[in-house]
C-alpha positions in Angstrom: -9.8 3.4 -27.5 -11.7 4.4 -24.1 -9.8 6.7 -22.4 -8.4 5.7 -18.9 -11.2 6.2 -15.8 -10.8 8.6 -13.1 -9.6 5.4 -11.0 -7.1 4.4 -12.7 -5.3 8.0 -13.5 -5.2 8.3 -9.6 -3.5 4.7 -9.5 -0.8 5.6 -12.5 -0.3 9.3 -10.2 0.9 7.0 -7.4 3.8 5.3 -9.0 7.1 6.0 -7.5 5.5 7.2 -4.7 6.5 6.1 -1.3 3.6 4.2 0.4 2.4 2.7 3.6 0.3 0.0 3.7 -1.2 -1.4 7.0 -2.2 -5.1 7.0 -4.2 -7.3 8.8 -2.2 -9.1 10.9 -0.3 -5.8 12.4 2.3 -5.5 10.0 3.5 -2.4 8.1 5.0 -1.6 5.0 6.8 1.2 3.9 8.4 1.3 0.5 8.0 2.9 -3.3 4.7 2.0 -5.2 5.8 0.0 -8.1 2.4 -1.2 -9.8 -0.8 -3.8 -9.3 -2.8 -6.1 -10.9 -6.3 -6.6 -11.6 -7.1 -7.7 -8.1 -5.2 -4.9 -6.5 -2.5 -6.4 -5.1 0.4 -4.2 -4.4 3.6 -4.8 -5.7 6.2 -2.7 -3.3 9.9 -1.8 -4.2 12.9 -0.6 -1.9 10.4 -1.8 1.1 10.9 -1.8 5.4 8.7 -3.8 7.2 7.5 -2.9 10.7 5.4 -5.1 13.3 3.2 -3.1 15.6 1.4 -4.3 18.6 1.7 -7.0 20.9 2.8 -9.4 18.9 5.6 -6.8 18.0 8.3 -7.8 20.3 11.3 -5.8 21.1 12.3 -5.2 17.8 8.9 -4.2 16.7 9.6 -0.4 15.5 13.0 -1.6 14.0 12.5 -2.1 10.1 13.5 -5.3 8.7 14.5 -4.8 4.8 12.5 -7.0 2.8 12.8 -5.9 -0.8 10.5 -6.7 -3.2 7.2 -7.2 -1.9 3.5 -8.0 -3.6 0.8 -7.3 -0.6 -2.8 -9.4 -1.5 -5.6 -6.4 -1.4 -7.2 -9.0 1.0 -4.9 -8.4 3.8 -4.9 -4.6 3.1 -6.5 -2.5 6.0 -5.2 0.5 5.0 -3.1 2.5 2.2 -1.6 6.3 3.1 0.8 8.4 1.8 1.9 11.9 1.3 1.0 14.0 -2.2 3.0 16.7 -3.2 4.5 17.9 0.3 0.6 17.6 1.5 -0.7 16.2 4.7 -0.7 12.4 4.5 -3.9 11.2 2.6 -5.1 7.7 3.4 -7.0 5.1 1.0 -9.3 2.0 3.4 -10.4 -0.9 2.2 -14.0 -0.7 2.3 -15.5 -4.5 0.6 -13.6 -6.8 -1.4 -16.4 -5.9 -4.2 -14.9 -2.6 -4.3 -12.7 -2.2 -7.4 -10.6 0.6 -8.5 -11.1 -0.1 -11.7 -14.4 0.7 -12.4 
């Protein structure tokens, strides 16, 4: 068998980590990386959502639980978290024919 590319060793290195993922409509998410599929969706576990910006309202910076959650890599902006007590390192989208599989 092939071994596993560089890609996909720095997905498996970010289960059970806590993540944030920015979407396109304004919305955050904070919650534990659980997994994702072939299109690189992301399946969140134990997850807060936040709405920023004028949409927002007055509740905008107060989390709403929401679970479970699987985020379509189409509304994905942006992807951070923090590695091993490190600064926070962040992942953008850059095309949809990016794959982080390959």
């Amino acid at each position: 068998t092939t071994p596993p590319s560089p890609n996909v060793e720095q997905i498996k290195a970010l289960l059970r980590s806590t993540l944030r993922v920015s979407v396109a409509d304004g919305r955050v998410f904070l919650g534990t990386f659980a997994g994702t599929d072939k299109l690189l969706n992301i399946l969140l576990i134990n997850t807060d959502e936040y709405r920023l910006g004028p949409d927002a309202g007055p509740d905008g910076m107060e989390p709403r639980y929401v679970g479970q959650v699987m985020i379509p890599w189409r509304l994905v902006v942006r992807v951070e978290t923090r590695l091993d007590g490190e600064q926070a390192h962040a992942f953008r989208r850059e095309s949809d024919e990016e794959s982080m599989y390959t």
